[in-house]
mmCIF file of the N, C-alpha and C atoms, coordinates in Angstrom:
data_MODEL
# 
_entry.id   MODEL 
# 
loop_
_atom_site.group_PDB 
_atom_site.id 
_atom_site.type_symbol 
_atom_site.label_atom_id 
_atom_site.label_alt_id 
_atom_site.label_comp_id 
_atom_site.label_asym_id 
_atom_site.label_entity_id 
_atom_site.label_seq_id 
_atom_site.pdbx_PDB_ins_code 
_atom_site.Cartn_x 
_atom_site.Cartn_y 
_atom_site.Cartn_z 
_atom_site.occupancy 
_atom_site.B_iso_or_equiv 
_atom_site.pdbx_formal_charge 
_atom_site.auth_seq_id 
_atom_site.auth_comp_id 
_atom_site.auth_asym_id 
_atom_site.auth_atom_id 
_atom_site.pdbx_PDB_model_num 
ATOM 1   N N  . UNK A 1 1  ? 0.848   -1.168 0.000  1.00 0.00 ? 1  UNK A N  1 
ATOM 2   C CA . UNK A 1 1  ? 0.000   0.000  0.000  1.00 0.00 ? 1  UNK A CA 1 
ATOM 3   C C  . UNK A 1 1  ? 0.899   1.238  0.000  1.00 0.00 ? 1  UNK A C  1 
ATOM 4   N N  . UNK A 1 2  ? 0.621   2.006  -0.778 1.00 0.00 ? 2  UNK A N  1 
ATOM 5   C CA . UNK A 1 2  ? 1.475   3.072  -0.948 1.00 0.00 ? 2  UNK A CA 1 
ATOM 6   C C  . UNK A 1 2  ? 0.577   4.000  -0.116 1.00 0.00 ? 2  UNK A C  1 
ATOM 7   N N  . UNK A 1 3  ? 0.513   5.175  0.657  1.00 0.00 ? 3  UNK A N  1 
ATOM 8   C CA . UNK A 1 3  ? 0.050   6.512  1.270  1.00 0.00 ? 3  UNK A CA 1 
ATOM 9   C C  . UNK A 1 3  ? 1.109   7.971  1.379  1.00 0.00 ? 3  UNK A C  1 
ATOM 10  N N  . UNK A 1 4  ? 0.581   8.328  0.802  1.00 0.00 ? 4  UNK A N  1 
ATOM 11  C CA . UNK A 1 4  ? 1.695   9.864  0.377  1.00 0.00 ? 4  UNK A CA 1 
ATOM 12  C C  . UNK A 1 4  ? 1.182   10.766 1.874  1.00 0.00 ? 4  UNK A C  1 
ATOM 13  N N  . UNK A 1 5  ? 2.255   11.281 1.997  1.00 0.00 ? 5  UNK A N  1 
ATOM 14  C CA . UNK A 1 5  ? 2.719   12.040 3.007  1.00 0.00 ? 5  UNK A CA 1 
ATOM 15  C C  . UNK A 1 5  ? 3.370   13.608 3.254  1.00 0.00 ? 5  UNK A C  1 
ATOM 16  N N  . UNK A 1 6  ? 2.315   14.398 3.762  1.00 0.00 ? 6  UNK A N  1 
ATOM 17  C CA . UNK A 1 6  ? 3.716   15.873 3.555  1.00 0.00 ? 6  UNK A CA 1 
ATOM 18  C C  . UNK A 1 6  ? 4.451   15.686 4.838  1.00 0.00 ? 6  UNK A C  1 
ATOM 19  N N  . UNK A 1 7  ? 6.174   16.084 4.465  1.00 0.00 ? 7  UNK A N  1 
ATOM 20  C CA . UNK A 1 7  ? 6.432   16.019 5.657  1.00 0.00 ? 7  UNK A CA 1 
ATOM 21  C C  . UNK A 1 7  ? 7.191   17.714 5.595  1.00 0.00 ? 7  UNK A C  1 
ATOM 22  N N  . UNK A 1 8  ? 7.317   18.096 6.395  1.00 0.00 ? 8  UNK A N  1 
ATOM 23  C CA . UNK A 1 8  ? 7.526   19.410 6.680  1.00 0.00 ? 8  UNK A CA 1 
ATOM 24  C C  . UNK A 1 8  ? 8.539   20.033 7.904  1.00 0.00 ? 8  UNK A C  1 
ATOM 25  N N  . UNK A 1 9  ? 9.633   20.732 8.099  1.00 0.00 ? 9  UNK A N  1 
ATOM 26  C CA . UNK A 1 9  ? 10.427  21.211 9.161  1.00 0.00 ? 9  UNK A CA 1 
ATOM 27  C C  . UNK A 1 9  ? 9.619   21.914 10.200 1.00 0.00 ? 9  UNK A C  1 
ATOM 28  N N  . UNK A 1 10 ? 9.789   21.245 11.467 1.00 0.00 ? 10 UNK A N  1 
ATOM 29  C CA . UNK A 1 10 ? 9.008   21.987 12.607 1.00 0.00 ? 10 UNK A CA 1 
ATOM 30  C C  . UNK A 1 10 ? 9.782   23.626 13.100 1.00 0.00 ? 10 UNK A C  1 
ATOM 31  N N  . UNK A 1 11 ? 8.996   24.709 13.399 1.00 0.00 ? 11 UNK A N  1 
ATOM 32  C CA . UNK A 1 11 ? 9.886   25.492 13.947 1.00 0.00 ? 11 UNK A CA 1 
ATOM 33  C C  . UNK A 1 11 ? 10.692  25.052 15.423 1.00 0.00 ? 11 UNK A C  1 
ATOM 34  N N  . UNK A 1 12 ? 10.450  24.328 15.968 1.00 0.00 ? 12 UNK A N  1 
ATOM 35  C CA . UNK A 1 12 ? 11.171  23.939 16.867 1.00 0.00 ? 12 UNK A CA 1 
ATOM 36  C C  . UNK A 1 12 ? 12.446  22.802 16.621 1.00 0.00 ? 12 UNK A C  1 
ATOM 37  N N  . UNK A 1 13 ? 12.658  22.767 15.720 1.00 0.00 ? 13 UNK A N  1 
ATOM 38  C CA . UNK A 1 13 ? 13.731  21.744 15.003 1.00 0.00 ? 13 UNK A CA 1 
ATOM 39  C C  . UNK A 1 13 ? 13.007  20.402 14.746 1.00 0.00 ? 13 UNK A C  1 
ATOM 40  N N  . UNK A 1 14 ? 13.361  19.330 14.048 1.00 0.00 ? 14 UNK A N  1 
ATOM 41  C CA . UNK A 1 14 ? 13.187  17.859 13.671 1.00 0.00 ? 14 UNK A CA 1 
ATOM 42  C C  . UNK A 1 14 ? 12.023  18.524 12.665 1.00 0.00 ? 14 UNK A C  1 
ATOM 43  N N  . UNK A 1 15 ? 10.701  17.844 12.380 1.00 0.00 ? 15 UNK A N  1 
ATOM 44  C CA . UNK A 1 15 ? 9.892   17.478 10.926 1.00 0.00 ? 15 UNK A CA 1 
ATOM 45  C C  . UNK A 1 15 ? 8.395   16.820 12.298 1.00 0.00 ? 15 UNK A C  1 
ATOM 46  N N  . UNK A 1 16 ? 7.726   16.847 11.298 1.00 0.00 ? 16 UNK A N  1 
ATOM 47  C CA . UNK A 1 16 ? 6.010   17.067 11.631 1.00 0.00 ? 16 UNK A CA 1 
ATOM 48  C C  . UNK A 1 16 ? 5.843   16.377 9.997  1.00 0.00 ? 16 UNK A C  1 
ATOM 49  N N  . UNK A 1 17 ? 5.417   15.501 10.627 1.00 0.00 ? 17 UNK A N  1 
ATOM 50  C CA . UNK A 1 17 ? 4.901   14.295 8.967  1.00 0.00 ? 17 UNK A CA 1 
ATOM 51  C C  . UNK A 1 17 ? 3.169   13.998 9.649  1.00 0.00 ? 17 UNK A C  1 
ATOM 52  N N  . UNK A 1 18 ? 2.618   14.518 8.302  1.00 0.00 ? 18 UNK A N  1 
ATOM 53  C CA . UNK A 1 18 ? 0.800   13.902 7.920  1.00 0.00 ? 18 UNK A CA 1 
ATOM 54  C C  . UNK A 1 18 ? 0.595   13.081 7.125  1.00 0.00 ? 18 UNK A C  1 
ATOM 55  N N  . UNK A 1 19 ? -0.649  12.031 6.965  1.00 0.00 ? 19 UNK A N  1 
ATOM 56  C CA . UNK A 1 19 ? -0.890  11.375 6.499  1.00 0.00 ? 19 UNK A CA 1 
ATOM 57  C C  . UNK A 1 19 ? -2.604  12.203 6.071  1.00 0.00 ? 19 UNK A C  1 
ATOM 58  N N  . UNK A 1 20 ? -2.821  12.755 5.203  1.00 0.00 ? 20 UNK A N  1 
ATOM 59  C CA . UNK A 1 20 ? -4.083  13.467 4.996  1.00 0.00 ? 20 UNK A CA 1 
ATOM 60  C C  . UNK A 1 20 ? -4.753  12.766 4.105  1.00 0.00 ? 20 UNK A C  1 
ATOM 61  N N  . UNK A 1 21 ? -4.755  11.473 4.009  1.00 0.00 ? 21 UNK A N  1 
ATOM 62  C CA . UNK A 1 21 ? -5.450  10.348 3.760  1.00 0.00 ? 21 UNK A CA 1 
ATOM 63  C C  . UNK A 1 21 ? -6.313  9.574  4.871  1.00 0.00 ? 21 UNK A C  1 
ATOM 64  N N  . UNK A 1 22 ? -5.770  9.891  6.104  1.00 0.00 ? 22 UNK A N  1 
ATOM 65  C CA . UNK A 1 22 ? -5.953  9.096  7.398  1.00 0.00 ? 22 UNK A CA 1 
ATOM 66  C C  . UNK A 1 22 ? -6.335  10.279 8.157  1.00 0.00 ? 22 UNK A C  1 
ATOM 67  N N  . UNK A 1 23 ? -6.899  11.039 8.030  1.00 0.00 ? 23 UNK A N  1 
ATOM 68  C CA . UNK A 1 23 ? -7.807  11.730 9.704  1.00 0.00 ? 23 UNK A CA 1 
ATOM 69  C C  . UNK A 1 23 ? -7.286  11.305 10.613 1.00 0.00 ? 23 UNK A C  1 
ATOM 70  N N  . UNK A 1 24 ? -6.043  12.835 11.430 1.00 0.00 ? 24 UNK A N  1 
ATOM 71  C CA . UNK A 1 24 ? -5.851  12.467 12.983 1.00 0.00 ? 24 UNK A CA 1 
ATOM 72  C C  . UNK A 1 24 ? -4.195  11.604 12.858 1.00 0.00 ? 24 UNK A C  1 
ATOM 73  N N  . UNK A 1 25 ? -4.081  11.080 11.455 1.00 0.00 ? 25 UNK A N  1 
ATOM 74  C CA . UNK A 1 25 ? -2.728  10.497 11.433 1.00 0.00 ? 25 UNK A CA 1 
ATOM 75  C C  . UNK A 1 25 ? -1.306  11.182 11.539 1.00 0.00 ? 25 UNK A C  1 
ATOM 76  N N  . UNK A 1 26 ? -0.651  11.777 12.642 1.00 0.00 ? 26 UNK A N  1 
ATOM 77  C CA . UNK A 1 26 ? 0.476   12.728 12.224 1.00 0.00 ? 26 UNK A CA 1 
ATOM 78  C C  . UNK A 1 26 ? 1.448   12.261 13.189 1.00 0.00 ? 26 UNK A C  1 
ATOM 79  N N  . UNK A 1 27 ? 2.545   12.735 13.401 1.00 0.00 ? 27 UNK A N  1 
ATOM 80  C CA . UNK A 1 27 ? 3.880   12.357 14.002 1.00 0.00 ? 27 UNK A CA 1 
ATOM 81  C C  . UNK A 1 27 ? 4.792   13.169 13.718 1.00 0.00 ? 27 UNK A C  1 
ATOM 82  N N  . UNK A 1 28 ? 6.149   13.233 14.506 1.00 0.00 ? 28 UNK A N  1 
ATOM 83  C CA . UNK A 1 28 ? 7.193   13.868 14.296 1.00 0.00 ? 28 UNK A CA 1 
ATOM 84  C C  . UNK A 1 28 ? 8.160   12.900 14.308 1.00 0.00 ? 28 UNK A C  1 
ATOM 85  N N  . UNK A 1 29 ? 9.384   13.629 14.375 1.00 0.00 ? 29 UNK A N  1 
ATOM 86  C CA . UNK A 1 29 ? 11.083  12.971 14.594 1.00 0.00 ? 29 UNK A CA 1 
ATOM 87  C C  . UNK A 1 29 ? 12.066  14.179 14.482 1.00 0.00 ? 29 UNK A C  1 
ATOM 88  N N  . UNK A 1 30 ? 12.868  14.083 15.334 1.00 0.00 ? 30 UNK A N  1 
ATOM 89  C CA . UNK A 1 30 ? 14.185  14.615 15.076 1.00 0.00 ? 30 UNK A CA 1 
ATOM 90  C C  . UNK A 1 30 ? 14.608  15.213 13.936 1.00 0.00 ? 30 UNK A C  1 
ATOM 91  N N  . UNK A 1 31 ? 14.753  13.683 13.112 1.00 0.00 ? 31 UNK A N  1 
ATOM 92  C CA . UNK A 1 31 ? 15.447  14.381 11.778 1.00 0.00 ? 31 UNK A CA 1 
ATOM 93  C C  . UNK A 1 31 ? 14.316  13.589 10.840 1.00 0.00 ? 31 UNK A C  1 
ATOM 94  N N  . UNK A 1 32 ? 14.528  13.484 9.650  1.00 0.00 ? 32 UNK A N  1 
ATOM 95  C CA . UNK A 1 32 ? 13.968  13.269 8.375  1.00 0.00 ? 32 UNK A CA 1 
ATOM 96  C C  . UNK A 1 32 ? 13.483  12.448 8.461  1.00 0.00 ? 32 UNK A C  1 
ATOM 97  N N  . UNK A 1 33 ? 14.492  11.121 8.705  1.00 0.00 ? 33 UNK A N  1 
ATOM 98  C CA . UNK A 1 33 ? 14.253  9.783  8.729  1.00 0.00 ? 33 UNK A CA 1 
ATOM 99  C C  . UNK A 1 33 ? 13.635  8.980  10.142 1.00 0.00 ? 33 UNK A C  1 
ATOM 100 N N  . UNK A 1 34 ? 13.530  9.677  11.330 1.00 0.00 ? 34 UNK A N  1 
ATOM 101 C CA . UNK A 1 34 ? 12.894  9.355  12.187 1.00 0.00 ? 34 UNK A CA 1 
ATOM 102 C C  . UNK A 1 34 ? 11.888  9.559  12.239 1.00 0.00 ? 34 UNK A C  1 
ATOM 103 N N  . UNK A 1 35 ? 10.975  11.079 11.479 1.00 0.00 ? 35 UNK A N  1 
ATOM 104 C CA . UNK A 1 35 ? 10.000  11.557 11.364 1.00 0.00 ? 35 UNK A CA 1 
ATOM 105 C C  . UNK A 1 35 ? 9.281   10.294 10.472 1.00 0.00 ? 35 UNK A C  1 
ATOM 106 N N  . UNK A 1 36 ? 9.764   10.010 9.196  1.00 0.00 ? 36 UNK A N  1 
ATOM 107 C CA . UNK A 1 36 ? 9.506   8.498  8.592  1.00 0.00 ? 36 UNK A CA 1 
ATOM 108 C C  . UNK A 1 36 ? 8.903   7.608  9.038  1.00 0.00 ? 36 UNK A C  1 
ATOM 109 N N  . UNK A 1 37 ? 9.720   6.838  9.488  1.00 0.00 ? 37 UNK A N  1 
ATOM 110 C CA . UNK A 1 37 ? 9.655   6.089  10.554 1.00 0.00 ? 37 UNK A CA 1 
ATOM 111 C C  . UNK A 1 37 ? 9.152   6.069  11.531 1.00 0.00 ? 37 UNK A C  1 
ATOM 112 N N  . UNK A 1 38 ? 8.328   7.197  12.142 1.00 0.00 ? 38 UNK A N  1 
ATOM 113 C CA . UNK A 1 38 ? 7.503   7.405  13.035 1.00 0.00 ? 38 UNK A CA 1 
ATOM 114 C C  . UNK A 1 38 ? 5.993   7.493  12.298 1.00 0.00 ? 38 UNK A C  1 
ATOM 115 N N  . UNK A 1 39 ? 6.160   8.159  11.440 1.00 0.00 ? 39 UNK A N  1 
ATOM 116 C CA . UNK A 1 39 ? 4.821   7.860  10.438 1.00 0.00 ? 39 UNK A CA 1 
ATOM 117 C C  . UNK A 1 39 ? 4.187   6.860  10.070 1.00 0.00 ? 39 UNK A C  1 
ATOM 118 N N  . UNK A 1 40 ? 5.248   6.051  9.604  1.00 0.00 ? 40 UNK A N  1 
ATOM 119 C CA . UNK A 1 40 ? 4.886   4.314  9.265  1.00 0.00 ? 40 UNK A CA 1 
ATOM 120 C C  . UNK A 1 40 ? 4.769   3.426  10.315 1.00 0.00 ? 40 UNK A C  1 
ATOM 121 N N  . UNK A 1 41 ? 4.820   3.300  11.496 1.00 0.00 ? 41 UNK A N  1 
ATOM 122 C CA . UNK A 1 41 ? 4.446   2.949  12.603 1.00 0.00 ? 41 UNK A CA 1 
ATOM 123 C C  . UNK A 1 41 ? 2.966   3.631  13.149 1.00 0.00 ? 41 UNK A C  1 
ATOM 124 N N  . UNK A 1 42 ? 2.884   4.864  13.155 1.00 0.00 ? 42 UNK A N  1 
ATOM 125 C CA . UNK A 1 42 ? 1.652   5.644  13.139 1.00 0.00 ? 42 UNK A CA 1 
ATOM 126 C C  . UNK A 1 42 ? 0.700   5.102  12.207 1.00 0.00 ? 42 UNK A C  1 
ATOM 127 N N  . UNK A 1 43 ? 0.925   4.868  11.289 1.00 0.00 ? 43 UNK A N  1 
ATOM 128 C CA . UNK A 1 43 ? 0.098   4.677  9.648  1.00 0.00 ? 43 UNK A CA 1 
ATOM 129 C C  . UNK A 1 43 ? -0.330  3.129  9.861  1.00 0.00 ? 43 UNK A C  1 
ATOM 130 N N  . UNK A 1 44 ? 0.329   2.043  10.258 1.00 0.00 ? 44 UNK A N  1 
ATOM 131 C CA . UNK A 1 44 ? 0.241   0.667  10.814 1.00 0.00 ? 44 UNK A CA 1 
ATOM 132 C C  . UNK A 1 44 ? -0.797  0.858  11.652 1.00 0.00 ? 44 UNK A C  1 
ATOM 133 N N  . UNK A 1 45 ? -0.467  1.579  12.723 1.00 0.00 ? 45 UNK A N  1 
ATOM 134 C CA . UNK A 1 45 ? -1.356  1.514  13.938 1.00 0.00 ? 45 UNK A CA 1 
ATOM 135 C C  . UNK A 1 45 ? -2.917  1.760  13.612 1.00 0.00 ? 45 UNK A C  1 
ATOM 136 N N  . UNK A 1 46 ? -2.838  3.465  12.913 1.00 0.00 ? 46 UNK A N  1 
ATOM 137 C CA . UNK A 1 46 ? -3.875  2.935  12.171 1.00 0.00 ? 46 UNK A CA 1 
ATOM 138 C C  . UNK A 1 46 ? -4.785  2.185  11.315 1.00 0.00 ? 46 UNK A C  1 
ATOM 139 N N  . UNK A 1 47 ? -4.029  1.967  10.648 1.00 0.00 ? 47 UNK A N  1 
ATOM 140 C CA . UNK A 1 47 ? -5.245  0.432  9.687  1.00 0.00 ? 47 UNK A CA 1 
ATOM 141 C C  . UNK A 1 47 ? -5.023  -0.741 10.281 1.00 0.00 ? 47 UNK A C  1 
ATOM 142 N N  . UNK A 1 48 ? -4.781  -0.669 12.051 1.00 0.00 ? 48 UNK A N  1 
ATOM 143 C CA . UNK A 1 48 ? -4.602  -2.105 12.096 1.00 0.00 ? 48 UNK A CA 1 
ATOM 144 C C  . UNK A 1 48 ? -5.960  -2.477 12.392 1.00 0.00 ? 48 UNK A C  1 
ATOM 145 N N  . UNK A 1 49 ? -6.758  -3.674 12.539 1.00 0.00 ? 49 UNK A N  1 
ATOM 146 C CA . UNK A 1 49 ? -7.484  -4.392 12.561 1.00 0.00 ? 49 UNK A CA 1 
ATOM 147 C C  . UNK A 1 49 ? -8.354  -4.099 14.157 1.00 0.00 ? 49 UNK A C  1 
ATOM 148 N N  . UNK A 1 50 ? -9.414  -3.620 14.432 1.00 0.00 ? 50 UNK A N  1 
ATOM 149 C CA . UNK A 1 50 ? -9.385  -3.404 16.139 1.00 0.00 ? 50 UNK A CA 1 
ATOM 150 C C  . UNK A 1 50 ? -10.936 -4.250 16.798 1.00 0.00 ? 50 UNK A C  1 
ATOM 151 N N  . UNK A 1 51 ? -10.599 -4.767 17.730 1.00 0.00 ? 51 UNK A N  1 
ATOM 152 C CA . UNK A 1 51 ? -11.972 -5.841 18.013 1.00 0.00 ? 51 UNK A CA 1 
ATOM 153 C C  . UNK A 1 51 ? -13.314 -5.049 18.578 1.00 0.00 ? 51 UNK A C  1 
ATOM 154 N N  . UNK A 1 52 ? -14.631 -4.721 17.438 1.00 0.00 ? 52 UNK A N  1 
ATOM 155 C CA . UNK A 1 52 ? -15.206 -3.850 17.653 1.00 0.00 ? 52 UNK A CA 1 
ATOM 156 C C  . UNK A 1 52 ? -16.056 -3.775 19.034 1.00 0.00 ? 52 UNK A C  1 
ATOM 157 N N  . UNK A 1 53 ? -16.036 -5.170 20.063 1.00 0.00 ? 53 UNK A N  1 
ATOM 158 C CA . UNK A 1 53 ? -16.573 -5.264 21.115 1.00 0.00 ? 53 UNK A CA 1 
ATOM 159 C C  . UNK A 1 53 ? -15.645 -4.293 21.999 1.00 0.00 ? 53 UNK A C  1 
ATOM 160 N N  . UNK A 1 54 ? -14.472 -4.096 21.723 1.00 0.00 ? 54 UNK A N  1 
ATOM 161 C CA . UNK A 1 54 ? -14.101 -3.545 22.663 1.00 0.00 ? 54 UNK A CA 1 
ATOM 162 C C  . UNK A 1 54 ? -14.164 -1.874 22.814 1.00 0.00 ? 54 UNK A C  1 
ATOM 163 N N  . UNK A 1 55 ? -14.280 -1.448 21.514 1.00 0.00 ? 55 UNK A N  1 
ATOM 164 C CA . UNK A 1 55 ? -14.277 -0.179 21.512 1.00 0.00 ? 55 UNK A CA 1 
ATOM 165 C C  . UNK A 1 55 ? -15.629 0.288  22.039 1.00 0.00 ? 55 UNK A C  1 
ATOM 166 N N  . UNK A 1 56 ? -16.818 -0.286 21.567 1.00 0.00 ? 56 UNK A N  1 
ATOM 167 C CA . UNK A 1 56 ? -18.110 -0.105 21.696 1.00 0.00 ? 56 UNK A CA 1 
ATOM 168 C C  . UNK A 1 56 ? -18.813 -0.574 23.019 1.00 0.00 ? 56 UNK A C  1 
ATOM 169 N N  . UNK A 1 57 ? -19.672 0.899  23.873 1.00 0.00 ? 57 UNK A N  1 
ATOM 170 C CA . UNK A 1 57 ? -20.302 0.506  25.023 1.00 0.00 ? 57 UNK A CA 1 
ATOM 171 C C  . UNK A 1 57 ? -21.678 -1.109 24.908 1.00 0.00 ? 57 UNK A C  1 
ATOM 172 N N  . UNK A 1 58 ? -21.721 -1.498 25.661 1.00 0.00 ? 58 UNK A N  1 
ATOM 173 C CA . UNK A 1 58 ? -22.917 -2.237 25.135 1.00 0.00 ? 58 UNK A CA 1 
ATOM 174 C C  . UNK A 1 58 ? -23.833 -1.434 25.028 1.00 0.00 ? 58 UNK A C  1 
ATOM 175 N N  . UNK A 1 59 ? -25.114 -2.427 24.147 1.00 0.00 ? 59 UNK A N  1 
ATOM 176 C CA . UNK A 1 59 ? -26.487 -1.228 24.113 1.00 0.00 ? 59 UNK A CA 1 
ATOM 177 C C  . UNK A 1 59 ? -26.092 -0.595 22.828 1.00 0.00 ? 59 UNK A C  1 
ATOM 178 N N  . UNK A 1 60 ? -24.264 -0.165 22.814 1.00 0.00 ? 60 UNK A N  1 
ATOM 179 C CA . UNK A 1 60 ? -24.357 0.476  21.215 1.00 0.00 ? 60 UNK A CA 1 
ATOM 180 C C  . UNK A 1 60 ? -24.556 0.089  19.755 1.00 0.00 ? 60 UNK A C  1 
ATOM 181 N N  . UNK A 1 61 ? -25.156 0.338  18.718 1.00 0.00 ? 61 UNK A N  1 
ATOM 182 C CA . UNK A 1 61 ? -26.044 -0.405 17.270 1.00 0.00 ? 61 UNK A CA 1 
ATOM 183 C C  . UNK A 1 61 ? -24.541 -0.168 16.873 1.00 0.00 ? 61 UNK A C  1 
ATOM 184 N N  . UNK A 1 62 ? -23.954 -0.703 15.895 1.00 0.00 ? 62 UNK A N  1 
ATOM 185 C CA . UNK A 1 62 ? -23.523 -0.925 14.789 1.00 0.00 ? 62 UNK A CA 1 
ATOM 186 C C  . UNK A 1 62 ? -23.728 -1.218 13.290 1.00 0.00 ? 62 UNK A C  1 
ATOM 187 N N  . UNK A 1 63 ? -23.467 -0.238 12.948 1.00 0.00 ? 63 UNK A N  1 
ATOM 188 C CA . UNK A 1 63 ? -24.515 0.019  11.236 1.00 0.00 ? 63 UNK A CA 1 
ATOM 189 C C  . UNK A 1 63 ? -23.369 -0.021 10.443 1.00 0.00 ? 63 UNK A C  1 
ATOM 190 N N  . UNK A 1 64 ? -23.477 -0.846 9.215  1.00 0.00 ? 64 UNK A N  1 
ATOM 191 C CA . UNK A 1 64 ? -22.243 -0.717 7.917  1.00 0.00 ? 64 UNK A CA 1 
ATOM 192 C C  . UNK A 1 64 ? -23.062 0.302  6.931  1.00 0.00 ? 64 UNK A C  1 
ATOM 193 N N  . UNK A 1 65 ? -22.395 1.050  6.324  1.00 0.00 ? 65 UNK A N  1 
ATOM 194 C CA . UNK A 1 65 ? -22.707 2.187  5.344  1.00 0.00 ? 65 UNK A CA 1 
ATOM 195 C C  . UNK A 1 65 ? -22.216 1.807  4.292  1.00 0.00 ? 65 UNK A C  1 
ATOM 196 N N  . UNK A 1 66 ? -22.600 1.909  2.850  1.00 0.00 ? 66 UNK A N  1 
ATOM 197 C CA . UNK A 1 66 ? -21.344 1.805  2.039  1.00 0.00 ? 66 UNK A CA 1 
ATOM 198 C C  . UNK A 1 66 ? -21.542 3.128  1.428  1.00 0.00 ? 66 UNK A C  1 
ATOM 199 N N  . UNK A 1 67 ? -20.701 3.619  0.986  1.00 0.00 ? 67 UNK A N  1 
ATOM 200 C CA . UNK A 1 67 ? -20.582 5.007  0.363  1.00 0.00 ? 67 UNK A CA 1 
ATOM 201 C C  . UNK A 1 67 ? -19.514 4.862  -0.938 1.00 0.00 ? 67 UNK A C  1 
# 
């Protein structure tokens, strides 16, 4: 899966990397390549797989949409 990324110099030194494919997906690093690398760990985390009993109170409906 490819996901494009801006990554950008923080004014406080190191980089501030988005994923504006993913809502809420962002991270930093030091330098270039940590900022990276912090993204793609971020970016994992998100699409990982999550067990919907747990997120959800009981009592709550669960509806699929397709759009």
């Amino acid at each position: 899966m490819i996901i494009k990324v801006i990554l950008e110099p923080s004014e406080e030194g190191g980089y501030t990397v988005i994923a504006p494919s993913l809502p809420g997906c962002i991270s930093e690093g030091d330098s270039r390549e940590k900022a990276l690398a912090n993204i793609r760990e971020a970016i994992e985390l998100y699409l990982e797989p999550v067990d919907d009993d747990q997120i959800f109170p009981s009592g709550a409906e669960i509806v699929e949409l397709a759009v």
